[in-house]
C-alpha positions as CSV (number, residue, x, y, z in Angstrom):
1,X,-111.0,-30.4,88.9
2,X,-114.3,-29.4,89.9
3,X,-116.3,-32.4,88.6
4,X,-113.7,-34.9,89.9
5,X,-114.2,-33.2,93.5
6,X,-118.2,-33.4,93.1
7,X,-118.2,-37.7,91.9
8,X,-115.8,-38.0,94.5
9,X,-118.4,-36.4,96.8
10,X,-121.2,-38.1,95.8
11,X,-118.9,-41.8,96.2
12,X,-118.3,-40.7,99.6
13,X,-121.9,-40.4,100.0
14,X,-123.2,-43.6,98.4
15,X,-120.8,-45.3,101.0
16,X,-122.3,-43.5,103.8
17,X,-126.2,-44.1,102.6
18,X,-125.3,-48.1,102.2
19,X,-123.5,-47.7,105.8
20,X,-126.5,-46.5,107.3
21,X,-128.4,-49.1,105.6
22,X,-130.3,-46.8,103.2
23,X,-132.2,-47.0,100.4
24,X,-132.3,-43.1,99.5
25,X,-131.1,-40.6,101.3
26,X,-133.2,-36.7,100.5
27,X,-130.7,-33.4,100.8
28,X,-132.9,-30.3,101.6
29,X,-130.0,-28.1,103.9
30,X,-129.2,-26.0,100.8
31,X,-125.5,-26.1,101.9
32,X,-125.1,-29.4,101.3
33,X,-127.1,-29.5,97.9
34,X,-124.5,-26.9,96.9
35,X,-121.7,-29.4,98.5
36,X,-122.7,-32.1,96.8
37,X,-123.9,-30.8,93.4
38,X,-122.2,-27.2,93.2
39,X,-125.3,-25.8,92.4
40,X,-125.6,-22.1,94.3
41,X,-129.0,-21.3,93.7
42,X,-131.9,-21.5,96.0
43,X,-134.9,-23.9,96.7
44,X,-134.1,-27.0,95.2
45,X,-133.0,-30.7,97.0
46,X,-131.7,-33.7,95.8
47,X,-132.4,-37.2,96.0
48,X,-129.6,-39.7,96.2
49,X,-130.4,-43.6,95.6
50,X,-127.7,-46.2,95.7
51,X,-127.6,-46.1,91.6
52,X,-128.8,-42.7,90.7
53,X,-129.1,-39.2,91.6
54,X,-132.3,-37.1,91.2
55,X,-131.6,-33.1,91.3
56,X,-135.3,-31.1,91.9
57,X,-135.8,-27.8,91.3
58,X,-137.6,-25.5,90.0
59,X,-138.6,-23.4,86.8
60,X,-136.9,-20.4,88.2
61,X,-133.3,-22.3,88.3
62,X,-134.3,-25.1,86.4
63,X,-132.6,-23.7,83.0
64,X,-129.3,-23.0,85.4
65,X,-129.8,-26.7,86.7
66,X,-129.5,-28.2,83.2
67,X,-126.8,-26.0,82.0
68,X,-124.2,-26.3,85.1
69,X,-125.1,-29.8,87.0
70,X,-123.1,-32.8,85.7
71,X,-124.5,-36.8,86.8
72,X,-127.6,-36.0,88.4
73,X,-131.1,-36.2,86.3
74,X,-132.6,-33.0,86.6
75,X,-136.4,-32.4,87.6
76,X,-138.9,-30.0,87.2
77,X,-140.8,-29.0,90.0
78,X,-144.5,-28.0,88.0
79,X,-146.7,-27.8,91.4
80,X,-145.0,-29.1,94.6
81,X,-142.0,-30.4,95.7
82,X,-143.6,-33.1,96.8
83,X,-145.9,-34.1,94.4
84,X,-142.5,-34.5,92.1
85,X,-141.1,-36.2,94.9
86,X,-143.5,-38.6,94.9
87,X,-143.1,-39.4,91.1
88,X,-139.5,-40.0,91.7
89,X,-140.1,-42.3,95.0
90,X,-142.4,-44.2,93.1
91,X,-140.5,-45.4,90.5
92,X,-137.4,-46.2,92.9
93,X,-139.4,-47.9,96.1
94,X,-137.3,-47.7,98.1
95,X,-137.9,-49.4,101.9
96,X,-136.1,-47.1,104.0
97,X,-135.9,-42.8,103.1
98,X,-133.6,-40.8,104.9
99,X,-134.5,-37.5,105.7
100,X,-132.0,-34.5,107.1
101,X,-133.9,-33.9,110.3
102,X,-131.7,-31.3,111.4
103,X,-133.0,-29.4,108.5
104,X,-136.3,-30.6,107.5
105,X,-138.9,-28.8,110.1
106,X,-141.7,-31.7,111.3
107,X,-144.9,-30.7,109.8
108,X,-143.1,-30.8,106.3
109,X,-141.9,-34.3,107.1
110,X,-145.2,-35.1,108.2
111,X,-146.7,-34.1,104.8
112,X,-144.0,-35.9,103.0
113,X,-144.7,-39.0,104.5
114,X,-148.0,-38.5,102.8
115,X,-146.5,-38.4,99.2
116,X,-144.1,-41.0,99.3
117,X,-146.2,-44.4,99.7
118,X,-145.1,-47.2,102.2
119,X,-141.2,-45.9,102.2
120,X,-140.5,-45.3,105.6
121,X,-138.8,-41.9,106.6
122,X,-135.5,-42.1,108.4
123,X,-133.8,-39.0,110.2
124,X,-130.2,-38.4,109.5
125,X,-128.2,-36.1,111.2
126,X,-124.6,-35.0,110.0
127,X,-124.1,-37.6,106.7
128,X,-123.4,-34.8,104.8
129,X,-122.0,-32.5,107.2
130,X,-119.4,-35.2,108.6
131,X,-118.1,-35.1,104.8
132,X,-117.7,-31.7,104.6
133,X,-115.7,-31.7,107.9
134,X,-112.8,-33.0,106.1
135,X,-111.9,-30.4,103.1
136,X,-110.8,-31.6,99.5
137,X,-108.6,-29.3,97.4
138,X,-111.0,-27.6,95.4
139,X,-112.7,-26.3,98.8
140,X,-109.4,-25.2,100.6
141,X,-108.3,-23.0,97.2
142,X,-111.9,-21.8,97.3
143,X,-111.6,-20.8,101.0
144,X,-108.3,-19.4,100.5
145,X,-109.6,-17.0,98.2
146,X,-112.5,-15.9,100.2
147,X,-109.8,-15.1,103.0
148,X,-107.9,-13.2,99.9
149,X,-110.9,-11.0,99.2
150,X,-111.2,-10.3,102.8
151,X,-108.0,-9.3,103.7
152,X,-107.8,-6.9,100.8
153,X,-111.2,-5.6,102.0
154,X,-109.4,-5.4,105.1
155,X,-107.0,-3.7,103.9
156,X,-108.2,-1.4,102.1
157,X,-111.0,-0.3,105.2
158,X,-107.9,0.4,107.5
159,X,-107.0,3.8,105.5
160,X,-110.1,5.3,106.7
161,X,-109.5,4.1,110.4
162,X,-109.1,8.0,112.1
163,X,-109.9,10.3,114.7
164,X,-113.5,11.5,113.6
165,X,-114.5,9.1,110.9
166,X,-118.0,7.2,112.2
167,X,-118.3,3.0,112.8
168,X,-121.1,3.5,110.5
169,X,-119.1,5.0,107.9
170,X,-116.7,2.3,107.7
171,X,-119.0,-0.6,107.8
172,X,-120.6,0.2,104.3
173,X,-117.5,1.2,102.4
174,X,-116.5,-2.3,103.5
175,X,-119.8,-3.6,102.1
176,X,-119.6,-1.7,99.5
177,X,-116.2,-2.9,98.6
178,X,-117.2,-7.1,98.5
179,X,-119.7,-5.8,96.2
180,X,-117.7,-4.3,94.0
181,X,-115.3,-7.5,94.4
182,X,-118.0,-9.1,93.3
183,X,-118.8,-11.1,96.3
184,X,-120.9,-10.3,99.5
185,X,-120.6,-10.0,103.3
186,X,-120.8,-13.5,104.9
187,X,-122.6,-11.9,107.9
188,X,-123.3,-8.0,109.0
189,X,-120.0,-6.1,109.0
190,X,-119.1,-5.1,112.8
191,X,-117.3,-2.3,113.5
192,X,-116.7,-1.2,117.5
193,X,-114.5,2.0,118.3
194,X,-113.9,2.6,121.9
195,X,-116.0,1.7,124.7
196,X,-118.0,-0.1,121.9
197,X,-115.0,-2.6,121.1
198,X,-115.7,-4.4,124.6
199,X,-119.1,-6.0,122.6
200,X,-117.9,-8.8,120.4
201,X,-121.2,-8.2,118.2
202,X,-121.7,-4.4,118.6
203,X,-123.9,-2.7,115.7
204,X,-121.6,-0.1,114.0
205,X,-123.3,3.1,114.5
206,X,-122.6,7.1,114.4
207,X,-120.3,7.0,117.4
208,X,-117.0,8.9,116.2
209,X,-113.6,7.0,116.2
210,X,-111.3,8.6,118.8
211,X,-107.9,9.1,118.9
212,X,-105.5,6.8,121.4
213,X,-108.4,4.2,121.4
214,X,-109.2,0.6,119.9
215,X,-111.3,0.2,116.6
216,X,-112.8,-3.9,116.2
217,X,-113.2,-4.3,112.7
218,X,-114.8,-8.3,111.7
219,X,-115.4,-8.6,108.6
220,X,-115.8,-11.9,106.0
221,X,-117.5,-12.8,102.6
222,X,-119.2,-15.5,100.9
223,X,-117.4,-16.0,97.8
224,X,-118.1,-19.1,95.3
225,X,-120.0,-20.8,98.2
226,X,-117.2,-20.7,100.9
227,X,-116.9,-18.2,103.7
228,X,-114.5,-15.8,105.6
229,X,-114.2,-14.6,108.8
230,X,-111.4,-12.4,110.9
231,X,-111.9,-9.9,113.6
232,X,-108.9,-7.3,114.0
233,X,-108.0,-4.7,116.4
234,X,-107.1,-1.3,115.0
235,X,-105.1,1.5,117.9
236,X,-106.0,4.6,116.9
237,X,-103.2,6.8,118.3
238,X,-100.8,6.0,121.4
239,X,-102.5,3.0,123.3
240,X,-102.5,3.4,127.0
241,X,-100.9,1.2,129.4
242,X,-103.6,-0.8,130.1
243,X,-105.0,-1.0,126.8
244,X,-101.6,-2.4,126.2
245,X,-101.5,-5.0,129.0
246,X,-105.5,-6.4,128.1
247,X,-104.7,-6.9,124.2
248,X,-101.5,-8.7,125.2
249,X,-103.2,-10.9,127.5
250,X,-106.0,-12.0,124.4
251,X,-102.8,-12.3,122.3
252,X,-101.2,-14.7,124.6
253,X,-103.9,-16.9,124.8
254,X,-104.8,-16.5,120.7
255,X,-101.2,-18.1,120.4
256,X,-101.4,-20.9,122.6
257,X,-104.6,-22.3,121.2
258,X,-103.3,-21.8,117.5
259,X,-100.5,-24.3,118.7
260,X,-102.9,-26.7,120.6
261,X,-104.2,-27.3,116.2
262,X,-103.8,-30.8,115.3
263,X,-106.2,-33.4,114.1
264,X,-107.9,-35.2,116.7
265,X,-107.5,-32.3,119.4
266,X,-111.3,-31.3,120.4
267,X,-112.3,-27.6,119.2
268,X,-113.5,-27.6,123.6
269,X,-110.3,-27.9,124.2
């Protein structure tokens, strides 16, 4: 299942390269490297030509590289990434090189262009990420059970939701809990009691939780390469009128835009 979804990938890609009138296309955003290769270590690129793909990394994940990573040749980067660039580029010439520019800062394009002869550097934005926009079935069962481990996470945090227990505590037993789920947080835990709750991306801190009040808890993981992400409200006690009437006026319009989802509707919208 999971080579079939990568050379699927990577046909999807060769159409879009010879689309954009391409001779090779480089892959430095280490999300799409993983995308396209699986491959979830760091510092390493990929080179895709019409007829081959080149996978370049180094001697800390190179063993890794050779062991996991089906139809690409693998290369060792000995001094610089560009130097083994180079080597590659040589021996494919191609005409036109595209380049993620969204990704790849300017004075490392600039020195590129140094290594790579009379191939002229192209910036691409979003080949990679418009394929990644439409999910196969390998990513949405990998999703879904990033969204597992955080809901049990979830779960699990909301026992200790009570009158006197500190933001602070909470945040790390949820941390603490991806870890020992084997996973990790996808970004820095937030948890907002009271007053606090009103700041969508309030640092969790010593104030106290107290009771008949609101308790934010957002919380996600990165699990297998794909993330989570939910924010929940917790009441603490009896909730007061007007607590009441503002949560049921975010709830209202939570439900109409969950019903406005279907392809081809604009995420504005």
């Amino acid at each position: 299942m999971r080579e079939s979804a990568l050379e699927r990938r990577i046909a999807i890609l060769n159409t879009a390269i010879e689309k954009r009138r391409l001779d090779a296309l480089l892959v430095t955003n280490p999300v799409n490297v993983a995308y396209l290769s699986g491959f979830l270590g760091d510092d390493a690129c990929i080179l895709a030509t019409k007829k081959k793909k080149y996978f370049l990394t180094d001697s800390r994940y190179i063993e890794d590289a050779r062991h996991s990573i089906k139809g690409f040749e693998i290369i060792l980067v000995k001094k610089s990434t560009y130097e083994a660039l180079a080597e590659v580029i040589k021996g494919e010439s191609p005409a036109k090189l595209g380049f993620e520019s969204m990704n790849l800062p300017y004075e490392v394009a600039t020195r590129l262009k140094k290594h790579i002869g009379d191939a002229r550097l192209v910036p691409v934005k979003g080949l990679v990420e418009g394929q990644r926009g439409v999910k196969d079935d390998l990513e949405i069962r990998l999703i879904r059970d990033s969204v597992k481990t955080a809901k049990d996470v979830l779960k699990a945090a909301m026992e200790l939701v009570r009158p006197g227990v500190s933001e602070d505590r909470i945040a790390r037993f949820i941390e603490i809990e991806f870890i020992n789920r084997g996973t990790r947080t996808a970004y820095d835990v937030i948890v907002a009691s009271g007053a606090n709750s009103s700041m969508p991306h309030a640092r969790p801190g010593d104030a106290r939780i107290k009771k008949n009040s609101f308790v934010m808890i957002d919380l996600g993981c990165v699990k297998n390469g794909y993330c989570s992400d939910m924010t929940r409200m917790a009441v603490v006690g009896k909730p007061s009128a007007r607590f009441k009437k503002i949560y049921e006026i975010v709830r209202k319009a939570h439900d109409m835009a969950i019903e406005m989802v279907e392809p081809g509707v604009m995420i504005a919208d």
